[in-house]
N, C-alpha and C positions, 0 to 999 in steps of 0.2 A: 170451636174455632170456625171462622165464616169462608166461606171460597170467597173470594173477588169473581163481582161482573165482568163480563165482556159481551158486548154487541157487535155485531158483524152486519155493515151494507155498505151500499155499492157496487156489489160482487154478484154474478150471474148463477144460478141459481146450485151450477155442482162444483164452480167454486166455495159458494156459499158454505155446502153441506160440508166440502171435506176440511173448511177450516175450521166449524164448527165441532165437526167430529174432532181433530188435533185439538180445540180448545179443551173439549171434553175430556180425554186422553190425560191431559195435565192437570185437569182437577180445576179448573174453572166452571162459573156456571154461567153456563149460554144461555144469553137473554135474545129475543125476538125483537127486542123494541128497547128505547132509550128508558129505563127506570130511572126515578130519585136517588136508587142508591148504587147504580151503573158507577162500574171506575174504570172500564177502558171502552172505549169506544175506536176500533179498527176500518178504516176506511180503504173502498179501492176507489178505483177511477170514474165510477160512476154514482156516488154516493149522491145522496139529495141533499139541501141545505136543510130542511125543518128537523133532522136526526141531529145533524153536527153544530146547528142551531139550542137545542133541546139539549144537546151534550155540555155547551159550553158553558151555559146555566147552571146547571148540576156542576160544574165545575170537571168532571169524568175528563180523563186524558187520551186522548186522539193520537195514536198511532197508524203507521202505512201496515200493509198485507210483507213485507221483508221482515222489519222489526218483529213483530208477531210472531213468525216463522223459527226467524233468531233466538227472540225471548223460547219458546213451545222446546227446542231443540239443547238450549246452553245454560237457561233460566235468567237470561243476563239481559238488562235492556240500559239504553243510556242513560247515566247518570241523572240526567235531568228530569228526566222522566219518568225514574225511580223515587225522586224527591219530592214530585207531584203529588204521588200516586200515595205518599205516606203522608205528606201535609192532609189531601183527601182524606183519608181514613180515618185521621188522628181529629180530624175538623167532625167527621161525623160519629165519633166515638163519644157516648155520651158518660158523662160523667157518674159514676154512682157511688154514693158516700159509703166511705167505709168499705172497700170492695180493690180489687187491684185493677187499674185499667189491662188489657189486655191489647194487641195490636190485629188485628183482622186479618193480617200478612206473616204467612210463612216466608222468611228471611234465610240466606244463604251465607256463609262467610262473609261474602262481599257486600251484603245488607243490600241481594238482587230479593225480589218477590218471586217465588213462584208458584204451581200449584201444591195442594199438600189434598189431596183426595185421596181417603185411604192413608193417611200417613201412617198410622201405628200397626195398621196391617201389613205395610209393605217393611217396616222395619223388622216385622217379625219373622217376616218369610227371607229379608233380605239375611239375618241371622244364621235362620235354618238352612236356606240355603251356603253362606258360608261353610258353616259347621261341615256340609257335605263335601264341599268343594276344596276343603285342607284334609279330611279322610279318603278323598278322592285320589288327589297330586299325589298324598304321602305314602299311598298306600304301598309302596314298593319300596317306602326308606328313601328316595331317590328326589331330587328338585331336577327336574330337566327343563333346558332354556327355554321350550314352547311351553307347559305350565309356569314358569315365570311368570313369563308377559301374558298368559293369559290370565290369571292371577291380577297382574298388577294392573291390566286393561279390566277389568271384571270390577273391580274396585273405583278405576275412574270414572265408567260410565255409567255407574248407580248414582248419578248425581245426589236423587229425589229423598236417599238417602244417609250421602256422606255428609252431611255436616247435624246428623244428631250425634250426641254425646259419647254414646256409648261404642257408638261404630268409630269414632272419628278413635276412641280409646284403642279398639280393635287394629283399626289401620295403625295409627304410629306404633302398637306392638308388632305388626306384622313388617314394617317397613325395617325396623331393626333386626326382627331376625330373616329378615329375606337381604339384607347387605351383602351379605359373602356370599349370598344364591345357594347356601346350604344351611336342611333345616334340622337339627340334632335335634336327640330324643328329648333333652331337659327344655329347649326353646319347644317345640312342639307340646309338652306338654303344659308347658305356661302360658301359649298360647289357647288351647284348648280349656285351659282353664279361667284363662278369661273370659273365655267366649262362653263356657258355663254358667262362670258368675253372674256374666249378664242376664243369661236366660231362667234363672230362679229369680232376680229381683226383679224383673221384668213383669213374671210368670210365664213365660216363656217352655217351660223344663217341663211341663206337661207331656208325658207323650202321647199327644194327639195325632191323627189322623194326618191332619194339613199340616202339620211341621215333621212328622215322618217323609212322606212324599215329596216337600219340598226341601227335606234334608236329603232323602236320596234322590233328586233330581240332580240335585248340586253337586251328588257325589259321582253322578253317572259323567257330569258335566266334567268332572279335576280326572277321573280316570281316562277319561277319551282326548284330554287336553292337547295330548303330545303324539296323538294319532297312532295310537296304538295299544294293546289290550297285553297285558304278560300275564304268568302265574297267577304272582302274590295280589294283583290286582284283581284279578279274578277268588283267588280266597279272602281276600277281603271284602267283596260284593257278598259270597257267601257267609261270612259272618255278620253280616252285617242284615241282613234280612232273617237270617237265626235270630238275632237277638230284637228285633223286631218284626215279629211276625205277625202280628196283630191287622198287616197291612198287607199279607200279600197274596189277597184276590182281589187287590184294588189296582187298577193302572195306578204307575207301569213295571209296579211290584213283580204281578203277575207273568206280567210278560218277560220280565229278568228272568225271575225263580225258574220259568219254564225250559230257558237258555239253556239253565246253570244244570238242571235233572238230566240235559242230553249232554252235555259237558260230562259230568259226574259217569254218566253213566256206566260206560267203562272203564274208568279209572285211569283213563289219558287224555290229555288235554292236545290236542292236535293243533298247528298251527290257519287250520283253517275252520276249527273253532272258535281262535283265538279274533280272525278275522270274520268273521259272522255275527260273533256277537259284537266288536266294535261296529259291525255296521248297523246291528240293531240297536245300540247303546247314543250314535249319531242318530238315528232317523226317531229314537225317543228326545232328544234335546233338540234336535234338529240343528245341530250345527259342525260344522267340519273343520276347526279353529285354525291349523294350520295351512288349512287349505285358503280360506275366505279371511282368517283373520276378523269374525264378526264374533260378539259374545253373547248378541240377542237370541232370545229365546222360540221358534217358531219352530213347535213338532211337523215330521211328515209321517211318524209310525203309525196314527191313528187316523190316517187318512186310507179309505177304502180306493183300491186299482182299480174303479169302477166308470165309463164312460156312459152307459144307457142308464139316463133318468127319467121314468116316465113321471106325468105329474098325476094324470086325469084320476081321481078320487085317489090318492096317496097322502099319507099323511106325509108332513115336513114340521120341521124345526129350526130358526133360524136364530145364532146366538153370535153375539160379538160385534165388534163394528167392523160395518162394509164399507168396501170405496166406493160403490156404484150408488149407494143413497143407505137413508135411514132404512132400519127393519122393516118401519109398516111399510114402505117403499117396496125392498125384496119380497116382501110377506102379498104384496096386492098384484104383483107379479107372477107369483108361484100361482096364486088363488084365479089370475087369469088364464093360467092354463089347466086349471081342474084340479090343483092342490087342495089338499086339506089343513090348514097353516092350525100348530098351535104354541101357547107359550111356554110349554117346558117337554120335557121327552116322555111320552108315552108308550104303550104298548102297542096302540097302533100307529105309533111312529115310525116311518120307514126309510127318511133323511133325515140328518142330522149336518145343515151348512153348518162352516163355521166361518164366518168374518175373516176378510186378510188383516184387519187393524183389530188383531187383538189388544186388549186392556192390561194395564204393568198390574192393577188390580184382581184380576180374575184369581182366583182360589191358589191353584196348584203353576204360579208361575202363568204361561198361559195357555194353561189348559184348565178352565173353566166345569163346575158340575154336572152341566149337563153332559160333557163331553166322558167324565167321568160314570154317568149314569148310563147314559147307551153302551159303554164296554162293558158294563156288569148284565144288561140286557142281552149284548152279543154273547157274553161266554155261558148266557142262560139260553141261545138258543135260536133266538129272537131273529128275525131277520131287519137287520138295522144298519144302514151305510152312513158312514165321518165319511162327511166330503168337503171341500175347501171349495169360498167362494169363485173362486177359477174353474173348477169342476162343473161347479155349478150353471157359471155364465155361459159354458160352452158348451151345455145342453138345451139350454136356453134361446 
């Protein structure tokens, strides 16, 4: 299945890059220049006529820098323009006998277009993350009204993947048994066993590496829902890396299980155990639901409390998308101050930026492999700093 073009001009040049980056982000393919089989061409204020000239031939439909914005954030554009954009595809879709034609356009309930990069990967993390996120909330027997709505907000703003099949199954079973806001054992297991079914016909049921993690992300995500850490919650985290243990000297396994052994270790749970680890269970999800009301995913756990970064022959590593320009951009930046830039994490690696516009694609949610491969270097020893491009900038 084909991404849709988009062209970006008119726009000054870190406008340019950061809606370029957002097109990216949605799984568009950003083009530099008007192509034959361009379908949106995005205009600002100062666009040239031989572009939108060039566009209109190709017959590509010409949107403002709002719309864009609109579309990138809701997946929705006006009707009309929706209709275009299908006539387009449908006019360049070529016929072949005997074959099923196919549409170019991933399609939304509303028959909106949007991106689908990565689709089949985000549906499966989107899964596994569920999966965690209902042994999460339930783990205490209990629906409390801030797991609700973060539940039910968790749901609505996975757009990219509520209207495949199986999810869409997911939600109307889960919207039945979340009506009375209580979830009994026989509804939770029917629900859970949907959600199984899915993941064997899928293949899904694997227990792999990346759907372990990002099953217990989801799960760190429904226990810290409602701002606060108990017992049963807590034995359930520990059973729950017992019966998957395959994973936990991997982030952010690791750094639970490490929790849970000073927890244990007396054999009393103290309530300012109980809030210690909610604070480490928040700064691995990176979010404080109650507090922010946000359900985006943006760790600070693996961020190093580090100010002095020298550059001058230090290796660096730069991964994700930045707001300040493209990689080689960051990358020729470092290397002007005596950095050693390379493309994945090594042993003479001694930074490790990460991009503030993480990707919904990256591996583990978004936390990304490399980000995963310097923690296994740090607990080997390694002297290795996660710093965030904020960090970064203001060493700079």
């Amino acid at each position: 299945m084909k991404a849709f073009e988009i062209c970006f001009t008119g726009f000054n040049a870190v406008e340019r890059n950061e809606l370029e980056t957002l097109g990216e982000l949605v799984g568009l393919s950003v083009k530099k220049n008007v192509t034959n089989s361009l379908h949106i061409l995005c205009v600002g204020d100062n666009a040239g006529p031989s572009k939108i000239d060039k566009s209109l031939e190709g017959g590509s439909v010409i949107i403002d820098k709002p719309q864009f914005v609109h579309f990138a954030y809701t997946g929705e554009l006006p009707q009309t323009t929706v209709e275009q954009i299908l006539t387009l595809v449908e006019s360049r879709t070529p016929i072949k006998p005997k074959q099923q034609k196919t549409n170019d356009l991933l399609l939304n309930k509303d028959a909106q277009p949007y991106g689908h990069f990565n689709q089949a990967a985000n549906i499966e993390k989107a899964i596994s993350s569920l999966q965690g996120i209902l042994l999460g909330i339930t783990a205490d027997s209990k629906l409390k009204p801030a797991e609700y709505a973060f539940l039910d907000l968790w749901l609505r703003t996975h757009w990219e993947v509520s209207d495949d099949p199986d999810i869409v199954d997911i939600i109307d079973v889960l919207n039945d048994v979340l009506e009375d806001g209580v979830i009994d054992e026989d509804e939770y297991e029917d629900l859970l066993s949907l959600i199984n079914d899915v993941n064997d016909i899928r293949g899904f049921i694997e227990p792999n590496s990346h759907n372990q993690i990002n099953q217990l992300l989801g799960m760190l995500q429904g226990v810290s829902a409602a701002d606060d850490v108990n017992e049963k919650d807590i034995d359930a985290l520990a059973v729950w890396l017992d019966e998957n243990h395959q994973i936990l000297n991997k982030w952010p396994a690791s750094v639970v299980t490490s929790k849970l052994c000073d927890i244990f270790e007396d054999g009393i749970i103290t309530e300012d155990e109980k809030k210690d680890l909610l604070l480490t269970v928040q700064k691995i999800t990176g979010r404080r639901f109650c507090e922010t009301g946000d359900v985006t995913d943006n760790t600070t756990e693996c961020f190093d409390d580090i100010t002095e970064i020298p550059h001058d022959n230090i290796g660096f590593c730069f991964t994700g998308k930045f707001k300040t320009g493209s990689r080689k951009t960051v990358e020729s930046k470092a290397q002007s101050l005596g950095a050693i830039t390379s493309k994945d994490v090594l042993l003479s690696t001694q930074f490790l930026v990460i991009g503030t516009l993480a990707s919904r694609d990256w591996k583990y949610l978004s936390h990304g492999r490399k980000i995963e491969k310097a923690m296994l270097l740090k607990e080997k020893g390694h002297e290795i700093y996660v710093i965030s491009e904020e960090q970064w900038l203001a060493a700079v």
